[in-house]
C-alpha positions as CSV (number, residue, x, y, z in Angstrom):
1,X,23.8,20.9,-26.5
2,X,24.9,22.9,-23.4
3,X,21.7,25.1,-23.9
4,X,19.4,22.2,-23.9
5,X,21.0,21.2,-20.5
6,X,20.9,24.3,-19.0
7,X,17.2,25.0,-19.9
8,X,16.7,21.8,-18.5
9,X,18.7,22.3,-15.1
10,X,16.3,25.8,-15.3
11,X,13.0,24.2,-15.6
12,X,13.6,21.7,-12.8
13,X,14.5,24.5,-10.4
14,X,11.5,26.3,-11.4
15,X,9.2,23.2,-10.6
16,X,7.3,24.3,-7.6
17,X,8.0,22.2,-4.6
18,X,5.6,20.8,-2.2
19,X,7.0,20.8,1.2
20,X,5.0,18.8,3.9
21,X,4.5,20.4,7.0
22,X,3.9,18.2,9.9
23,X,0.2,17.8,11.0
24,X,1.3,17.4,15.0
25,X,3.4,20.5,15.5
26,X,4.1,22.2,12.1
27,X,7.6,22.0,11.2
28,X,8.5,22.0,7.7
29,X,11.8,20.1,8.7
30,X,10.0,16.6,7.1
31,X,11.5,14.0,5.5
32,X,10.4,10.8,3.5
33,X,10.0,7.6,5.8
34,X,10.9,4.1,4.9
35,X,8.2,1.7,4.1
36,X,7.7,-0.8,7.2
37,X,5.9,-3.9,5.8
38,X,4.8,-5.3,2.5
39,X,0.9,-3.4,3.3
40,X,2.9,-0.4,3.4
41,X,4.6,-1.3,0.3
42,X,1.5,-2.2,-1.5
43,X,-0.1,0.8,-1.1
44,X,2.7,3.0,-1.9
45,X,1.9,1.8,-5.3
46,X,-0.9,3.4,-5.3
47,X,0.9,7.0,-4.4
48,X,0.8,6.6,-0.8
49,X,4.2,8.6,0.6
50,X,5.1,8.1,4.1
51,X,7.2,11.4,5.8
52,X,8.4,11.8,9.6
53,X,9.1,14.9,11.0
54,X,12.3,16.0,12.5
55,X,11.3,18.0,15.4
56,X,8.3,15.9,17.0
57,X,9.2,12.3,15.6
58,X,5.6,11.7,13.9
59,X,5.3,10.0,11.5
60,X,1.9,10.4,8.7
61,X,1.6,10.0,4.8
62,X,0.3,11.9,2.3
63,X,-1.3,11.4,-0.9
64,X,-0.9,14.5,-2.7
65,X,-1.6,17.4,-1.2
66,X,-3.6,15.4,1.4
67,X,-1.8,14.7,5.0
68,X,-3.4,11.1,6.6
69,X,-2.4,10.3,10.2
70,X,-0.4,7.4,10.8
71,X,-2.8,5.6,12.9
72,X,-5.4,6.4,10.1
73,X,-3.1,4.2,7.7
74,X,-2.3,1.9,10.5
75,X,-6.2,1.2,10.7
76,X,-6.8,1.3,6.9
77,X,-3.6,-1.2,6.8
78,X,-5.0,-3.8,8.8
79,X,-8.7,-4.0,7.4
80,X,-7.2,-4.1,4.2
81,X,-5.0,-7.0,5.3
82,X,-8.0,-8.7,7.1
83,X,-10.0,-8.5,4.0
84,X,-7.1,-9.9,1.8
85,X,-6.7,-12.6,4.3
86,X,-10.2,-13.6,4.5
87,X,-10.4,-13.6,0.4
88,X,-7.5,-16.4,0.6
89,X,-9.0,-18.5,3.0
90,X,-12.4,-17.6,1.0
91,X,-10.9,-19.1,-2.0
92,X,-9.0,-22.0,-0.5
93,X,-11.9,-23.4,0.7
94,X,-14.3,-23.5,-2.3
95,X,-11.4,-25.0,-3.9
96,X,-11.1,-27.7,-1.8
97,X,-14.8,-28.2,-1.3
98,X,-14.6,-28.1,-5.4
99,X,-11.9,-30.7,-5.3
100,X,-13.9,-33.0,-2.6
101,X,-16.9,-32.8,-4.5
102,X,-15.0,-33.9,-7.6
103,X,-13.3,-36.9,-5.7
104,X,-16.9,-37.6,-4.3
105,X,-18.5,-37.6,-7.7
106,X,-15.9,-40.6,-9.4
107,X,-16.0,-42.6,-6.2
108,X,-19.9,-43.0,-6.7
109,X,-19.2,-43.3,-10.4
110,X,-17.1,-46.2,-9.5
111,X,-19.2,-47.8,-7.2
112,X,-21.8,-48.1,-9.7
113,X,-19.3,-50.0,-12.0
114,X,-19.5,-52.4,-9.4
């Protein structure tokens, strides 16, 4: 049992590590960033890590091996909350035209009766 542990303990440590190295002034002193916002959080689903530097204070993402700019995401952020927003409101209203038209259709129904 202690063999399987420390082969275990050995193949972690021999797991290449990817450092990120900052984009603005290339320090490797980086470290992972908490997620500001449910967009943030959303995306980090999809793999999206956010990292700040220690030296400069900036603060980017990356997505693999792939370094994006923080005001890159920020814009990326907000079309994809404009778009989710104008979906909603998209929605909303076909389902209360839907609902109108539905109230529209038995008022006439009943006026006939009549």
């Amino acid at each position: 049992m202690e063999t399987m542990t420390g082969e275990k303990s050995e193949a972690r440590l021999a797991k290449p590590s990817i450092t990120a190295i900052c984009h603005k002034c290339g320090s490797q002193r980086v470290h992972r960033s908490r997620r500001k916002g449910a967009l943030e959080r959303i995306v980090a689903l999809a793999g999206l890590r956010f990292r700040r530097c220690h030296e400069c204070n900036a603060r980017f993402a990356t997505f693999g091996n792939s370094v994006l700019v923080k005001s890159d995401v920020d814009s990326l952020l907000r079309r994809v909350g404009i778009a989710l927003l104008m979906f909603v409101a998209l929605v909303v209203v076909v389902a209360i035209v839907m609902w109108f038209s539905g109230k529209q259709a038995s008022f006439s129904g009943a006026m006939v009766a009549f």
